[in-house]
N, C-alpha and C positions, 0 to 999 in steps of 0.2 A: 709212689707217693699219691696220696689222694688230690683229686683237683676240684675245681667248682668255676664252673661257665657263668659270669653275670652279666645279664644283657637287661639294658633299658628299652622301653618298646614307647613311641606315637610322640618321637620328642622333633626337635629341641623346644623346650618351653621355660619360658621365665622362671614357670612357679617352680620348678623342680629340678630342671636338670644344671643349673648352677650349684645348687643344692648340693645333689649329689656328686658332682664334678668336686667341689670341695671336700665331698668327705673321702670319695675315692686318691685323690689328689694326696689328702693328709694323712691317709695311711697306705702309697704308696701300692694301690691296687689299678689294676685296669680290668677296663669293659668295653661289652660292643655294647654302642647304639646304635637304634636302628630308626632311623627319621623318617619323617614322612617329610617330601619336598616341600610342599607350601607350607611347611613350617620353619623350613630348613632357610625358604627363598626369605623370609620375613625375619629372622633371626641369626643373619651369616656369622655372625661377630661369636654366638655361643657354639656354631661348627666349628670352625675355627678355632674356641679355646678347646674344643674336645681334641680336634686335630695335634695341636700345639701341646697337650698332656698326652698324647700316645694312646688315645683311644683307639678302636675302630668302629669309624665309624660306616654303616650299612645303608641299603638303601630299603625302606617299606614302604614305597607307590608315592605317588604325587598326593594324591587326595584322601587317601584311603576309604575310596567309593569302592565297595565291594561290585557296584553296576562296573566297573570296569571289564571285570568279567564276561560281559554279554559276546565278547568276541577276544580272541589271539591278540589283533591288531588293535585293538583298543587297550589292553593289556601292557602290550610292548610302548606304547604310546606313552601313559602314565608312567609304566618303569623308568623308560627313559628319558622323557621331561626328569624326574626327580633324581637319576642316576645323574645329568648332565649339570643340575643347581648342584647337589651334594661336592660331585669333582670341581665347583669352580670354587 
């Protein structure tokens, strides 16, 4: 059978990913999203209804400063700040 990967990218955000949470929601489809932490920190209640619907949800950095980069440890730094909001 054929299949189809759909992932939402730089959420959770008011304008949209309720949105889309309803339409996936209403026809019984799931996805991953993939949040950025300070949006994740500022919005828990819409992690949570993704959670709550069976999404998966990922982690895509804290700030989505691509300067994160400049080092490993600056890297792991951001990952996990926003790995650490995501799991609470």
């Amino acid at each position: 059978p054929k299949e189809v990967f759909l992932t939402f990218d730089d959420g959770p955000s008011t304008n949209n990913t309720l949105k889309d949470l309803k339409i996936l929601n209403d026809n019984n489809i799931k996805a991953t999203f993939f949040e950025i932490g300070k949006n994740a920190e500022e919005h828990p209640d819409i992690v949570k209804q993704l959670n709550d619907s069976g999404m998966s949800i990922e982690n895509h950095s804290y700030t989505h400063d691509y300067k994160m980069y400049n080092s490993v440890k600056e890297c792991f730094d951001d990952f996990n700040k926003s790995r650490s909001i995501i799991e609470g």
